[in-house]
N, C-alpha and C positions, 0 to 999 in steps of 0.2 A: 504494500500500500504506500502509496507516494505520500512524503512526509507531509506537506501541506494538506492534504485529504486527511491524513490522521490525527493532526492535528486539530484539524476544522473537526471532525468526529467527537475526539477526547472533548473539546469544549462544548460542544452542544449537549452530548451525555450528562455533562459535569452538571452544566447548567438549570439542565431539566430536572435532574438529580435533585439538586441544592433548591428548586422551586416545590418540588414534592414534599423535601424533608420539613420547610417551615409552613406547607398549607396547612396542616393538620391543625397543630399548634395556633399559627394567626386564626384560622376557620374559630377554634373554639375560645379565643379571645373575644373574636366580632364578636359571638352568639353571647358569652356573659355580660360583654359591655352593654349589650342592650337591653337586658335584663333590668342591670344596673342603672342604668339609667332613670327607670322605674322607682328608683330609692329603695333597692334590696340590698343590705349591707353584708349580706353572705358572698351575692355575686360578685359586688367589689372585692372582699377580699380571694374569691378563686379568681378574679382578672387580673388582684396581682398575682397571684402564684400562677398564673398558666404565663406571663408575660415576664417573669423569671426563667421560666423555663423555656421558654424560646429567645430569651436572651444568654441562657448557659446553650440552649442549642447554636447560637449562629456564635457565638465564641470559641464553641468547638471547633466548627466547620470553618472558620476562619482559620484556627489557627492548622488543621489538618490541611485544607487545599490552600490555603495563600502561602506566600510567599514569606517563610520564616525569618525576622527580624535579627534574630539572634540565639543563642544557644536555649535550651531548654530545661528547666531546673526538674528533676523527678519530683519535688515539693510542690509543683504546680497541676503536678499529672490530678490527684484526687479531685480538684477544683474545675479540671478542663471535664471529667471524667465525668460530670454532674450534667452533662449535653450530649452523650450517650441516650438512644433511643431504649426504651423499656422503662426508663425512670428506674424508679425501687425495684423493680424485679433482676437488675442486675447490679450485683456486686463486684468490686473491683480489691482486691487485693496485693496490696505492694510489699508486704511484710519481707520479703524475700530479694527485693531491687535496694542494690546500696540506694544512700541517700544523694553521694555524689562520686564519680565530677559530673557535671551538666550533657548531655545530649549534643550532640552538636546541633548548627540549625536543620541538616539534610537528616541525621538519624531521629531526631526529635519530631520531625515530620513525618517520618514514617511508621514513626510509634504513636504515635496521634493514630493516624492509618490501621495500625494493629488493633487498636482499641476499636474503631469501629467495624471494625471485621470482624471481631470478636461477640460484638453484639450480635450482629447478622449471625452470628454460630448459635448465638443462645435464643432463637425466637421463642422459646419457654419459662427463659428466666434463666439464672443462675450464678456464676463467678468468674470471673477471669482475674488469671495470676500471672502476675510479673513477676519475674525473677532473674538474680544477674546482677553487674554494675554497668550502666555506660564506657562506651570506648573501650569493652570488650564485648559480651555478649549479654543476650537478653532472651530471656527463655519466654511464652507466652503458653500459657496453658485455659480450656475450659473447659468448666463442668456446670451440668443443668440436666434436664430430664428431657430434652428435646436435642443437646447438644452435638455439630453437623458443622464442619466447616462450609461453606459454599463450594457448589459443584465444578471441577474444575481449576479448582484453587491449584494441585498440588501440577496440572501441565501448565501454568501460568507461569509457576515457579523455575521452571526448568526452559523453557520457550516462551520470549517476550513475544514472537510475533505471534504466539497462539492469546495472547492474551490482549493486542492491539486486535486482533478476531472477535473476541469478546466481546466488544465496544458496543453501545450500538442502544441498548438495554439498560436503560435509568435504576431499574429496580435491580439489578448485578452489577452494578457499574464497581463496588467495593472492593471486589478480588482480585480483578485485571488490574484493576488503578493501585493496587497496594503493591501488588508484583512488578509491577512496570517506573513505580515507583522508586524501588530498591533496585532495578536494574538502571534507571539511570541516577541513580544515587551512586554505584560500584559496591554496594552491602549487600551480603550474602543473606538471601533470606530460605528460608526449606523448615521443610516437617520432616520429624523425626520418624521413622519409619521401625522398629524393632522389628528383629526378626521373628520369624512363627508366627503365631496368635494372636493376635493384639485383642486389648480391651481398651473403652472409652475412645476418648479422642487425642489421635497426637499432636501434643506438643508442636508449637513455631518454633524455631530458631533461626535469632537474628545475630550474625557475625561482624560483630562495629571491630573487631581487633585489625 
């Protein structure tokens, strides 16, 4: 696919993407503000909490597809972590990722990127674990009752252009764009595979060394 066509591709994706993920949220803001307006003091207070929450969603999605400013502190993960789609139903667990040094801006962004992938694994609910320190590796694990990486995930990782193939599709657009990510980052991203039998779901591994 000729770079400029894939390009124009990845942004329209992106875009359409990024307008799906805050209609929900803006949609049920409108609907309380009107309520509210009625002088119902319950729907003011769920229009600010739904208008929080799509303020922790586009501070996500900002800081995951824009253009990273600067280095990324693991202290700030829990805070960006709160614009994660499921709300409560997903837990995030860092207990295991040193506290520093910082992320760089390119690995920082792709771990943003993890995180939302991660969600997309758990459409049931569940936890995702960090583990690791920056600027060596970072281990990504989850568990939930429905928990499934996105189909495809693990030839994206091995073949960018299967996953510039991928494109196309707003509601998948997370597992290409993560892989294609780290490929033009030069970070080794892969699942861990054990041999025999597996149980659950394996493991990312992300190679920042």
């Amino acid at each position: 696919m000729p770079v400029v066509t894939s390009s124009l591709l990845l942004a329209e994706t992106l875009a359409a993407r990024l307008c799906h993920d805050i209609a929900s949220p803006l949609g049920s803001l409108m609907g309380v503000l009107e309520v509210a307006r009625e002088g119902d003091s319950e729907a003011l207070e769920l229009a600010v909490e739904t208008s929080q929450r799509l303020g922790q969603r586009l501070r996500l999605l900002r800081a995951a597809w824009g253009a990273q400013p600067g280095p990324l502190g693991v202290a700030e993960l829990p805070e960006l972590a709160k614009g994660l789609p499921g709300g409560h139903r997903i837990q995030i667990d860092l207990a295991g990722l040193a506290l520093s040094p910082d992320f760089t801006p390119e690995s920082g962004r792709l771990v943003l990127n993890l995180l939302l992938l991660a969600a997309e694994a758990l459409p049931g609910g569940g936890t995702l674990f960090l583990s690791g320190a920056a600027r060596r590796e970072v281990l990504l694990r989850v568990e939930g009752p429905r928990a499934a990486w996105p189909a495809g995930l693990a030839g994206f990782l091995v073949d960018p252009d299967s996953a510039w193939a991928a494109l196309g599709d707003p509601r998948t657009l997370q597992a290409p764009l993560t892989a294609l990510l780290a490929a033009q980052a030069g970070l080794r991203l892969g699942l861990l595979l054990p041999g025999g039998a597996t149980t659950g779901v394996p493991p990312l591994m992300l190679d920042l060394g």
